[in-house]
Gaussian input, Z-matrix of N, CA and C with variables (Angstrom, degrees):
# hf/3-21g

backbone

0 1
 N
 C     1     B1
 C     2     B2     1     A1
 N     3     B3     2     A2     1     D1
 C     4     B4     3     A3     2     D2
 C     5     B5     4     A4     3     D3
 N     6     B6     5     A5     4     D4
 C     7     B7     6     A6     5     D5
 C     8     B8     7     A7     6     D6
 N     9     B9     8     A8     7     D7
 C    10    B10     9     A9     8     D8
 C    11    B11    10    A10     9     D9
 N    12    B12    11    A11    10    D10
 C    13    B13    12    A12    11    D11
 C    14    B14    13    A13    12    D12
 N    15    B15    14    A14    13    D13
 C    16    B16    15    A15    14    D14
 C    17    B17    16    A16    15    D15
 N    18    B18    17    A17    16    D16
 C    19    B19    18    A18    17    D17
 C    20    B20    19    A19    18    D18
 N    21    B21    20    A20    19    D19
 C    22    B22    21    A21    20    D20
 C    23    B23    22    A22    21    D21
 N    24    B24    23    A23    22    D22
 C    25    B25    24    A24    23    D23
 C    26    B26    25    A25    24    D24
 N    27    B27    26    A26    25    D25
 C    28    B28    27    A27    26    D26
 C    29    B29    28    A28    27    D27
 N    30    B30    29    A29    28    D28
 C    31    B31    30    A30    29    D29
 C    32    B32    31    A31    30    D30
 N    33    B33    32    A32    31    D31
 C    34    B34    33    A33    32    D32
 C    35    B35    34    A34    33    D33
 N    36    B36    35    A35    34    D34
 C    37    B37    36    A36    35    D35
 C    38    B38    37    A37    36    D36
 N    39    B39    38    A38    37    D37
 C    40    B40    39    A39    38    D38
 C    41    B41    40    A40    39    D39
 N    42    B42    41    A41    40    D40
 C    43    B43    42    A42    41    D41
 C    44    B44    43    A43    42    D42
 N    45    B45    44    A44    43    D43
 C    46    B46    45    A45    44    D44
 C    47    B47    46    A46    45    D45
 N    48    B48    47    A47    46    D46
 C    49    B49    48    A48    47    D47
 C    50    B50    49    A49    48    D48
 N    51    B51    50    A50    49    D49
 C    52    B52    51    A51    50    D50
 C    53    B53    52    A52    51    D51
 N    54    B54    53    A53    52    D52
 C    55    B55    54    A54    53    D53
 C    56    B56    55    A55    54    D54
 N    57    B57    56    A56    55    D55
 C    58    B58    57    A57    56    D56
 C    59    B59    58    A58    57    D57
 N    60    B60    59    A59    58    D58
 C    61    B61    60    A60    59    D59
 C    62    B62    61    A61    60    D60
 N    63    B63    62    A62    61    D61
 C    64    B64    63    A63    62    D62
 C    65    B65    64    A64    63    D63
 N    66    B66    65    A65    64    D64
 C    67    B67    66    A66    65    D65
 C    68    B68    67    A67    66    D66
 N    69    B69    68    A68    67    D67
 C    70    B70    69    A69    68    D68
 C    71    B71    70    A70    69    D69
 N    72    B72    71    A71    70    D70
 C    73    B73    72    A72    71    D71
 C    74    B74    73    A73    72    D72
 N    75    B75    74    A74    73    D73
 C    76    B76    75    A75    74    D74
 C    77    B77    76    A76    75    D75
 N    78    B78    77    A77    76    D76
 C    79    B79    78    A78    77    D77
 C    80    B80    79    A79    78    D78
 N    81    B81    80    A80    79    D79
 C    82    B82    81    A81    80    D80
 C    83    B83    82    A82    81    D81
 N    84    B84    83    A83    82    D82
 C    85    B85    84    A84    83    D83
 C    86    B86    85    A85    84    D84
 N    87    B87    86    A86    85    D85
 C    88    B88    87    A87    86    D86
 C    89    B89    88    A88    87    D87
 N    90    B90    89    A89    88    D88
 C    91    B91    90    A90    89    D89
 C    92    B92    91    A91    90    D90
 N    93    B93    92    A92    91    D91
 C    94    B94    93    A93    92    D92
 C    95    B95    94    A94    93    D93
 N    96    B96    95    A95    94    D94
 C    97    B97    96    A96    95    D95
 C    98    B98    97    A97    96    D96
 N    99    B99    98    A98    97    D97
 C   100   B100    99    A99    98    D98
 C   101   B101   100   A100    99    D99
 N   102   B102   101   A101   100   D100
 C   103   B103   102   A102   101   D101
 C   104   B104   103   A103   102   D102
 N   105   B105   104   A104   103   D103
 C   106   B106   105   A105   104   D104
 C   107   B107   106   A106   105   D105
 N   108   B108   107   A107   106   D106
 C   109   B109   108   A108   107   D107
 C   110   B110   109   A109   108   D108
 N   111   B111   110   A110   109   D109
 C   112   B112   111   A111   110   D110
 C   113   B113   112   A112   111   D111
 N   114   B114   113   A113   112   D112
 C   115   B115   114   A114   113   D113
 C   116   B116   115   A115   114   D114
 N   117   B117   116   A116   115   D115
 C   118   B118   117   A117   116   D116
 C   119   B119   118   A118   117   D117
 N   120   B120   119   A119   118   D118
 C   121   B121   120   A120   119   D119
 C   122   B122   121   A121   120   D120
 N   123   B123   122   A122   121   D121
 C   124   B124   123   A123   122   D122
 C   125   B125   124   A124   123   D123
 N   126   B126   125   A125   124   D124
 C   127   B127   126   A126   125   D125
 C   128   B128   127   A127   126   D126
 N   129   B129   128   A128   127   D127
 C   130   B130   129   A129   128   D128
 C   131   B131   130   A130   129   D129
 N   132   B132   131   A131   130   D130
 C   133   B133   132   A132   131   D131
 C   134   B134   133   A133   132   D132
 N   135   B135   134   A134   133   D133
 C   136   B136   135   A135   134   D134
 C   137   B137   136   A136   135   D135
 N   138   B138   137   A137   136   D136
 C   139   B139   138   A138   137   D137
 C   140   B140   139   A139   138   D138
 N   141   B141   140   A140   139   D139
 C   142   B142   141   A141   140   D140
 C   143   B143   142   A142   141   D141
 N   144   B144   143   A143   142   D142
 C   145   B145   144   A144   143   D143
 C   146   B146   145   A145   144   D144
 N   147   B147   146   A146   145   D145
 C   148   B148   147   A147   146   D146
 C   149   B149   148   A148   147   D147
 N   150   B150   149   A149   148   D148
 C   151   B151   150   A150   149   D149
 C   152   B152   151   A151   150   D150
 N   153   B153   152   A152   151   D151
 C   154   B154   153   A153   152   D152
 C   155   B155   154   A154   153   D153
 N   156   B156   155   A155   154   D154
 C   157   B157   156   A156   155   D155
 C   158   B158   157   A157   156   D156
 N   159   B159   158   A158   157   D157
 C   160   B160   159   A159   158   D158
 C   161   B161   160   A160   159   D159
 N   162   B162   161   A161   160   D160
 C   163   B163   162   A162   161   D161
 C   164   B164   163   A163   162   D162
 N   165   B165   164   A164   163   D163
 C   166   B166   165   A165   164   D164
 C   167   B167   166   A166   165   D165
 N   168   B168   167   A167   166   D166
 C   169   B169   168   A168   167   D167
 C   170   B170   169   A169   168   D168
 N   171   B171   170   A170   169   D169
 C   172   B172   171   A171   170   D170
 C   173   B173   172   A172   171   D171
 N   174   B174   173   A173   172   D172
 C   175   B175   174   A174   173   D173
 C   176   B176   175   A175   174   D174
 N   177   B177   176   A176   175   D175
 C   178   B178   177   A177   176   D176
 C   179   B179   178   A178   177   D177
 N   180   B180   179   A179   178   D178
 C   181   B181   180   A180   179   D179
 C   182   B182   181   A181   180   D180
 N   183   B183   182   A182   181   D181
 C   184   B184   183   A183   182   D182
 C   185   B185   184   A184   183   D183
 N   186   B186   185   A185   184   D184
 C   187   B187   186   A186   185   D185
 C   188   B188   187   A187   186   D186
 N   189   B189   188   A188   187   D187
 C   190   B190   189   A189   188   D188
 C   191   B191   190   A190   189   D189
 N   192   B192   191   A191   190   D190
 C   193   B193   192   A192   191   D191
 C   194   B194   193   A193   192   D192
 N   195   B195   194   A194   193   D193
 C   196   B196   195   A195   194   D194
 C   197   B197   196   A196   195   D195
 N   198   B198   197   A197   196   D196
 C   199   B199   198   A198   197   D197
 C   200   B200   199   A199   198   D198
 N   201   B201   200   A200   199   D199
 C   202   B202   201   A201   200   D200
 C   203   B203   202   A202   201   D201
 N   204   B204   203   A203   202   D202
 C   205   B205   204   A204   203   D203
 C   206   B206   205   A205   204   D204
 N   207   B207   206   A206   205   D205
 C   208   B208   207   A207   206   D206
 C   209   B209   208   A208   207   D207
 N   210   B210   209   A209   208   D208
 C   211   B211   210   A210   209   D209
 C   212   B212   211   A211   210   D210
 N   213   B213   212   A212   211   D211
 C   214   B214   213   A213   212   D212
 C   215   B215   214   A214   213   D213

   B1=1.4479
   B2=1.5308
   B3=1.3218
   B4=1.6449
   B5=1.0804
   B6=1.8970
   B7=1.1993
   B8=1.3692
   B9=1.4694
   B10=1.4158
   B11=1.6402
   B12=1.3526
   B13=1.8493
   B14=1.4230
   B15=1.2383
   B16=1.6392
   B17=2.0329
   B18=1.1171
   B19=1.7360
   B20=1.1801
   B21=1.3794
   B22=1.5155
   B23=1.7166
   B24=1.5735
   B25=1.4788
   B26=1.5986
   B27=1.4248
   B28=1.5245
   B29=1.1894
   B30=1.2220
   B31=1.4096
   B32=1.6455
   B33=1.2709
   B34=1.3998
   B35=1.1861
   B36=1.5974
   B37=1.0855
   B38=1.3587
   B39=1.7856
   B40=0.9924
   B41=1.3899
   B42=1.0750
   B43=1.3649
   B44=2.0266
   B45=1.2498
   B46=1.7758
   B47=2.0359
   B48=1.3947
   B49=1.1497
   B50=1.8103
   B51=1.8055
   B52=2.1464
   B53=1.3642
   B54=1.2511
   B55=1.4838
   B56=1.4582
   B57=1.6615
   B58=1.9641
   B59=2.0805
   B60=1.2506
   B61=1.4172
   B62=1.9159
   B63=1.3184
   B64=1.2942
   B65=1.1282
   B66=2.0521
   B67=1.2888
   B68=1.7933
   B69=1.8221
   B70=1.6421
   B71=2.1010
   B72=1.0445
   B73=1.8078
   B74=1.5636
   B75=1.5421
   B76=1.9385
   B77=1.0232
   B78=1.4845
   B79=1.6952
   B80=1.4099
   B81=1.5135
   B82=1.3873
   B83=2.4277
   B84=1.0889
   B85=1.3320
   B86=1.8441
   B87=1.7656
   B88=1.1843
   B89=2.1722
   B90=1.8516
   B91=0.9834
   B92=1.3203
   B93=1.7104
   B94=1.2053
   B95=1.7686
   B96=0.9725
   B97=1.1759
   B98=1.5902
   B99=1.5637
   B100=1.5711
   B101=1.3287
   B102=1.2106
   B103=1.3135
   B104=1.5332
   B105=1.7360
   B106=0.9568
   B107=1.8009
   B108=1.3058
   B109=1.9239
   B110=1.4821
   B111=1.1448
   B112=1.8657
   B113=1.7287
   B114=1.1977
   B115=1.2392
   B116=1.7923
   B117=1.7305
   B118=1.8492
   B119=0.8235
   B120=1.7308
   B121=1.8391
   B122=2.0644
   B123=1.7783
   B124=1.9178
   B125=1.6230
   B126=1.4358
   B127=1.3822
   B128=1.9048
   B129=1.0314
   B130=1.6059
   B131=0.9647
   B132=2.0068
   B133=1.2637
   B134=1.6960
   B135=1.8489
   B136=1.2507
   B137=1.8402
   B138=1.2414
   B139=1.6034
   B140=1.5629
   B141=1.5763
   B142=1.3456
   B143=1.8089
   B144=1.0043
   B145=1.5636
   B146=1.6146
   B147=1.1677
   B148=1.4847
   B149=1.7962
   B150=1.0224
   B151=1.4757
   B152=2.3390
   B153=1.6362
   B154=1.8855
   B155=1.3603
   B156=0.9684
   B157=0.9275
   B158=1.9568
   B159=1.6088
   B160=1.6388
   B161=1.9117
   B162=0.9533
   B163=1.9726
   B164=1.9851
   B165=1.5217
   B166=1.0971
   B167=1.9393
   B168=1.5773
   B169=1.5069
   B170=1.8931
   B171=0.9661
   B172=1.6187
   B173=1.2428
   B174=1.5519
   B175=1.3725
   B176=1.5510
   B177=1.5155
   B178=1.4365
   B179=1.9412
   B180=1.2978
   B181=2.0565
   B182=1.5211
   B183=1.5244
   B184=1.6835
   B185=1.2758
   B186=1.6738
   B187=1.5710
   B188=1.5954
   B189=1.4896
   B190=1.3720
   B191=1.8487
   B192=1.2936
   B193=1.3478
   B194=1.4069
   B195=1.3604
   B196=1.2578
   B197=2.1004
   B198=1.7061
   B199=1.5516
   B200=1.2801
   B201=1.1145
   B202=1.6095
   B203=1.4139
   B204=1.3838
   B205=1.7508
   B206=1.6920
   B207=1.4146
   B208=1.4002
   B209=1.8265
   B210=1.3039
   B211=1.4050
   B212=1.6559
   B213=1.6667
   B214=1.7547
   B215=1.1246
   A1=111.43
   A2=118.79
   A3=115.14
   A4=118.10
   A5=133.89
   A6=117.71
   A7=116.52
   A8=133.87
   A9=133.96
   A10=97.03
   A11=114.07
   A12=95.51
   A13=95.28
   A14=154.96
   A15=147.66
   A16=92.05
   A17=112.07
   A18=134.54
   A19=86.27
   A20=142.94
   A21=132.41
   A22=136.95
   A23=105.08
   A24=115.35
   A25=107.79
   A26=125.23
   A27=114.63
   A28=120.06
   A29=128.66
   A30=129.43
   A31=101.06
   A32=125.64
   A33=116.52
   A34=131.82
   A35=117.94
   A36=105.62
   A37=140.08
   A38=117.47
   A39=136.38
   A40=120.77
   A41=102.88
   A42=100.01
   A43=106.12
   A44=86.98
   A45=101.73
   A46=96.38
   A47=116.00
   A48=120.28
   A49=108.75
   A50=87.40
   A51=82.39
   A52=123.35
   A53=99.02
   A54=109.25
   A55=111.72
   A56=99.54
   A57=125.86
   A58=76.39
   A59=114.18
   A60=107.27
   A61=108.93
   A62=104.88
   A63=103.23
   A64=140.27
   A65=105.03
   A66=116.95
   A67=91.24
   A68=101.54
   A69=118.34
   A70=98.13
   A71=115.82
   A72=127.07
   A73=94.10
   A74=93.71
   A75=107.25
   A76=115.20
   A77=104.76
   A78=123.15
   A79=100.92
   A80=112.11
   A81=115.65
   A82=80.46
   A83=116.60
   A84=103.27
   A85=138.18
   A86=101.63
   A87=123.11
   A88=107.26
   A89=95.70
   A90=113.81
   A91=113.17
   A92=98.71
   A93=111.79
   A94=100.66
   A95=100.32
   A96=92.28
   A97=117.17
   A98=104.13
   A99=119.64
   A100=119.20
   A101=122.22
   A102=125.76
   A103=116.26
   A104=119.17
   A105=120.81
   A106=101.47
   A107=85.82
   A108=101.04
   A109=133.48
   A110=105.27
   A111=108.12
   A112=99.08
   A113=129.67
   A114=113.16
   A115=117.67
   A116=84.31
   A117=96.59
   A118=118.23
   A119=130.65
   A120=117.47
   A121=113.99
   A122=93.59
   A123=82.28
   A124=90.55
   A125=136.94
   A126=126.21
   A127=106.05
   A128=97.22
   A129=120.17
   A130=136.08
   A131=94.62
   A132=134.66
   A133=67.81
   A134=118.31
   A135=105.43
   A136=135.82
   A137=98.11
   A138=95.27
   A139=96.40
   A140=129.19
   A141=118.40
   A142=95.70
   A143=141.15
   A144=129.83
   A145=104.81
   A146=113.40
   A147=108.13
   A148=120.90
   A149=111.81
   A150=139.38
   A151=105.82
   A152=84.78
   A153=93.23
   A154=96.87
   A155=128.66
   A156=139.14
   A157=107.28
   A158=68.77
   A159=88.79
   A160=117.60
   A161=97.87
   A162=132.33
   A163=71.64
   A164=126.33
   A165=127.13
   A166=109.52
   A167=92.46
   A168=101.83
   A169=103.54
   A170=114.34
   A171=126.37
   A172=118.84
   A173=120.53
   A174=101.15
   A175=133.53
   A176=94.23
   A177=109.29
   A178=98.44
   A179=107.88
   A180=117.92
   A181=93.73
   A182=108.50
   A183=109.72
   A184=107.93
   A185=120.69
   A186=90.90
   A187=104.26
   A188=116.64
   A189=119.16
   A190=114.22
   A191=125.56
   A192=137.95
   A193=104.93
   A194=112.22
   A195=135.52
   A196=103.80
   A197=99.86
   A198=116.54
   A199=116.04
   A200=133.03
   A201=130.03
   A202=101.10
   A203=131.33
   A204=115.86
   A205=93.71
   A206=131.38
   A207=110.98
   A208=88.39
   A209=127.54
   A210=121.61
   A211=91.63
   A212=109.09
   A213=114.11
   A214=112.14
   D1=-38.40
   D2=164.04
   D3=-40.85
   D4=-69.35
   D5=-176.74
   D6=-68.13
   D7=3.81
   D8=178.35
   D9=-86.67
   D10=-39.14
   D11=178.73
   D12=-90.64
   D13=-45.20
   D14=-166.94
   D15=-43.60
   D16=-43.58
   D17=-163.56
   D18=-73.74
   D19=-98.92
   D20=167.64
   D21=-10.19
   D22=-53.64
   D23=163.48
   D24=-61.90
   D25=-36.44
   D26=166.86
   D27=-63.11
   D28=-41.86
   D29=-167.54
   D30=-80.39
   D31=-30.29
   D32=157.07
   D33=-60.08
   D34=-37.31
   D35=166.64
   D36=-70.03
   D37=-27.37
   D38=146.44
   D39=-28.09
   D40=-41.25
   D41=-160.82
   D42=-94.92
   D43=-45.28
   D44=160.29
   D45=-37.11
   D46=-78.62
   D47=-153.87
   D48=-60.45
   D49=-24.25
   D50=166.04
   D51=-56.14
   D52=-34.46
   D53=-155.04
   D54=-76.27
   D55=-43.86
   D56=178.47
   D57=-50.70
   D58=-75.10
   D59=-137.20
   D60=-63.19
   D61=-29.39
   D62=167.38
   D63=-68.42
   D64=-16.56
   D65=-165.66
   D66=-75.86
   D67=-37.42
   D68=-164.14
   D69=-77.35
   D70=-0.58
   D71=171.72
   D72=-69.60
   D73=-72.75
   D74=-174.97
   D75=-27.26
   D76=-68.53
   D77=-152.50
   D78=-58.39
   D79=-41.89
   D80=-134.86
   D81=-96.50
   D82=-36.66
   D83=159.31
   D84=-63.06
   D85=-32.77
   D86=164.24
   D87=-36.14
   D88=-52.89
   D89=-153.86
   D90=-63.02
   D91=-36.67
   D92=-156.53
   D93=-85.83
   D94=-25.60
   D95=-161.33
   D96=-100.64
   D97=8.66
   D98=150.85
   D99=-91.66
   D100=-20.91
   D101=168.16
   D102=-64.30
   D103=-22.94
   D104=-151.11
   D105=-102.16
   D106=-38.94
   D107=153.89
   D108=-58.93
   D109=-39.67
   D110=168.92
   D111=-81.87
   D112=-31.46
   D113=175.50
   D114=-45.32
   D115=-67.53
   D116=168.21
   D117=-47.49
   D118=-55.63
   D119=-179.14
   D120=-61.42
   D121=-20.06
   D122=-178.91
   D123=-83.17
   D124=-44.54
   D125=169.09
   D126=-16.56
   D127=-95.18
   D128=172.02
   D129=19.81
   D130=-69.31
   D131=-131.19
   D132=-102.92
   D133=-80.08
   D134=-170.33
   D135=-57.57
   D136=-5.88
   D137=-178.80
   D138=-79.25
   D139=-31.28
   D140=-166.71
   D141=-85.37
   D142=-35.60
   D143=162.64
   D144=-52.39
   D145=-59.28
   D146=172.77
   D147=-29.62
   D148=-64.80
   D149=-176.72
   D150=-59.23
   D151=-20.00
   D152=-176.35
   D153=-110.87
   D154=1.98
   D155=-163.47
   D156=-95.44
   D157=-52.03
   D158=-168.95
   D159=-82.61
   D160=-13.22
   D161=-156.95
   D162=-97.77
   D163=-79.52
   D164=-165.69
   D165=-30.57
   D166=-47.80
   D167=-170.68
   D168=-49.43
   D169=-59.93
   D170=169.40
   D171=-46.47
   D172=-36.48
   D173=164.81
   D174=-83.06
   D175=-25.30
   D176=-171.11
   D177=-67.70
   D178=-21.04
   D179=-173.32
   D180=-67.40
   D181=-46.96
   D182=-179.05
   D183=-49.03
   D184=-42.69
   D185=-154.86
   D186=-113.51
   D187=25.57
   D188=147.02
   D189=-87.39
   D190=-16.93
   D191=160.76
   D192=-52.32
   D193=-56.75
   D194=-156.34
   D195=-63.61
   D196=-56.06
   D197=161.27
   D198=-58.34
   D199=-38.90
   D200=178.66
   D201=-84.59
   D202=-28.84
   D203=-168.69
   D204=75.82
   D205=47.58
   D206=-165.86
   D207=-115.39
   D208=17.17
   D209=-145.59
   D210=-126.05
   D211=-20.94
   D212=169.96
   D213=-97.49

């Protein structure tokens, strides 16, 4: 009966340590793959400030044209 529970306590633990490593599979994909999403939305986020940024430069040229009369 000893090696029948030592045989049991293995297969629990086994099975314990499936579970730890799959729970640590999830997490660790969960993780990754929100990290990989806020990357893209901060991508995003700064190319469209970039782009207002840059659009601003062009308008703000108009309305020194606009102060000089340099545009008639």
């Amino acid at each position: 009966t000893f090696n029948a529970d030592t045989n049991n306590d293995n297969k629990g633990n086994k099975l314990r340590v499936a579970i730890i490593v799959l729970i640590v599979l999830v997490a660790s994909t969960v993780t990754i793959f929100g990290l990989m999403m806020a990357y893209k939305y901060w991508q995003k986020r700064k190319r469209q400030q970039d782009q207002a940024r840059f659009l601003k430069l062009f308008e703000e040229g108009d309305d020194l044209e606009d102060e000089l009369e340099l545009g008639n």
